[in-house]
N, C-alpha and C positions, 0 to 999 in steps of 0.2 A: 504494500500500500504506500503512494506517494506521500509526503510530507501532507500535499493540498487535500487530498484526500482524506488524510488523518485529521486535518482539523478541522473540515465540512463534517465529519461524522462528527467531533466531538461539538465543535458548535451545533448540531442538532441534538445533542442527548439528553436535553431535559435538565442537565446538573448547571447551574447559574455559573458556578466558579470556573469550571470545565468550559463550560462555552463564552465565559470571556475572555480566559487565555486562550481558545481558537480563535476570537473576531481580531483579539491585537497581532496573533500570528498571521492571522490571514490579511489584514490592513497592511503590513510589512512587506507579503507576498504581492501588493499590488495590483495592476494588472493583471496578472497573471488567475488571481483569484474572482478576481471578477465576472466573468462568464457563470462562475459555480453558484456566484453570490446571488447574481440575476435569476436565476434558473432559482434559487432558492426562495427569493424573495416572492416568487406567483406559487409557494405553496400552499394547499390547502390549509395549512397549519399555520392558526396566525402567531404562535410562538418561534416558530421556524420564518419565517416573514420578518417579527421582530430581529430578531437575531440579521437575519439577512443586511437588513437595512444598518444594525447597529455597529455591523463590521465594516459597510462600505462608505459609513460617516467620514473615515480615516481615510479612505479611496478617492481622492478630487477627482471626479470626471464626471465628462457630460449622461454617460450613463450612469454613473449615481445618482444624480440630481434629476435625473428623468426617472429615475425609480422613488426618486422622495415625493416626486411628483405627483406619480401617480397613487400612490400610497396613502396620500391625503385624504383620499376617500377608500379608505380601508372601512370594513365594516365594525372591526377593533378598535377601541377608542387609543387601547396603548399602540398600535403600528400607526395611527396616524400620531400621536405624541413622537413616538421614536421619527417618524419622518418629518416633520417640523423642526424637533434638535436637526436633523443631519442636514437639513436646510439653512438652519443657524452658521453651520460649517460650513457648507456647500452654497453659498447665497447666488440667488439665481435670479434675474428679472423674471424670466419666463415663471416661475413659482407667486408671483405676484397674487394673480385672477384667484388661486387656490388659496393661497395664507389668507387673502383677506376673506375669503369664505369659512375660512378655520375660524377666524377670531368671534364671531356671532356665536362660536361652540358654547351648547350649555359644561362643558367642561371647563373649569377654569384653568386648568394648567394647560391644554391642547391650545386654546385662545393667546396664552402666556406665552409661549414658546413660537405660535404664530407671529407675535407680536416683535418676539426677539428678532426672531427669522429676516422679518419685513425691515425692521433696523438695522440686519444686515444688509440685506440691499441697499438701502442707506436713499439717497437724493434721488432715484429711481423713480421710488415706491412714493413719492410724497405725494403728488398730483392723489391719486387712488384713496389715499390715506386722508386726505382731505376731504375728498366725497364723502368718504365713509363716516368721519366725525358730523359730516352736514349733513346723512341720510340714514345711516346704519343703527343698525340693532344695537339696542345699552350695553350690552358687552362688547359688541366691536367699537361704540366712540370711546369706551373708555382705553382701552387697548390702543388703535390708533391716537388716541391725543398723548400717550404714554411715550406710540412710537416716536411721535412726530418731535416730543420735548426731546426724546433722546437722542434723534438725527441731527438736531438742530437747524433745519434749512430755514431761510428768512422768509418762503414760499408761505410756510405756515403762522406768521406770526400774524397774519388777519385772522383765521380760526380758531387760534389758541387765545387771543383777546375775545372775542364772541363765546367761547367756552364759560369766559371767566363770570358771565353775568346770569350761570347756570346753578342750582340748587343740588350740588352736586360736590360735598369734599374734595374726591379723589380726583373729578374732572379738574378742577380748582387748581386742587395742590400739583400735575403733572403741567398744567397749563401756564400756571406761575412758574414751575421748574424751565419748562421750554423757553418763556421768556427769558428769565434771569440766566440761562446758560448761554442766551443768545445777545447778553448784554443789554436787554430791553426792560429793566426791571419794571416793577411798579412803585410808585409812590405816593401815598396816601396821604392827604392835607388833611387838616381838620379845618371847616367851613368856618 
């Protein structure tokens, strides 16, 4: 049995420790592992699926990031979390249209890790991000207004001021954040 093959069985065996020292061996192998890793990721088994995707996070290539892609809409709330991190890693424009459909997830940490993902793409993703805080479902403005303080692009500093006159802490405190990181603070007179 080849090296590749000893760790595609052990990353499928069910044991968490055992198949994360095959996804960091097989991440090392490359290319080379990636054909196994694709083939593994359209398994019926969405532990095997997880696993696929969590070894190819370490893999940069455009077939990784077309597999986090699609992955997004795994029927597994965790292989769509796992493909969103490996989007984090792999930032892709083309994973745009999809993260911002993650972020409205009643999951909060799949929305989370959408939201990282989209900040990885960074000055891309703002135009999208902006709709989204002016049309999108309460968990994706919150999310997008989180992304946008954390991009920092000056695109968003009309939305994050319209944010601020919202009933809303968290939109508040990220919208405040984005300003002040973009040197626009606020300052408050007393009348």
């Amino acid at each position: 049995m080849s090296d590749l093959e000893t760790w595609l069985h052990q990353l499928s065996s069910g044991d968490d420790s055992q198949a994360e020292r095959a996804a960091r061996a097989l991440a090392k192998l490359g290319e080379q592992a990636l054909p196994s890793l694709l083939k593994l990721a359209a398994s019926p088994d969405h532990d095997q699926r997880w696993w696929a995707l969590r070894a190819m996070a370490e893999i940069p290539s455009p077939q990784s990031k077309a597999a986090f892609i699609h992955a997004l809409g795994d029927p597994h709330i965790n292989v769509r979390q796992c493909a969103a991190l490996g989007l984090r890693y792999q930032p892709t424009v083309e994973a745009v249209p999809a993260l911002l459909e993650a972020l409205a997830s009643q999951d909060k940490l799949l929305a989370r890790l959408a939201a990282d993902a989209l900040i990885a793409v960074g000055h891309q993703a703002v135009p999208d991000l902006i709709l989204t805080v002016k049309n999108g479902h309460p968990t994706a403005r919150l999310e997008a207004v989180r992304a946008l303080a954390l991009i920092g692009d000056p695109r968003a500093i009309p939305i994050l001021y319209s944010v601020l006159s919202e009933e809303s802490t968290f939109m508040e405190y990220w919208a405040t954040e984005g300003l002040d990181r973009m040197g626009i603070g606020i300052t408050y007179v007393k009348p």
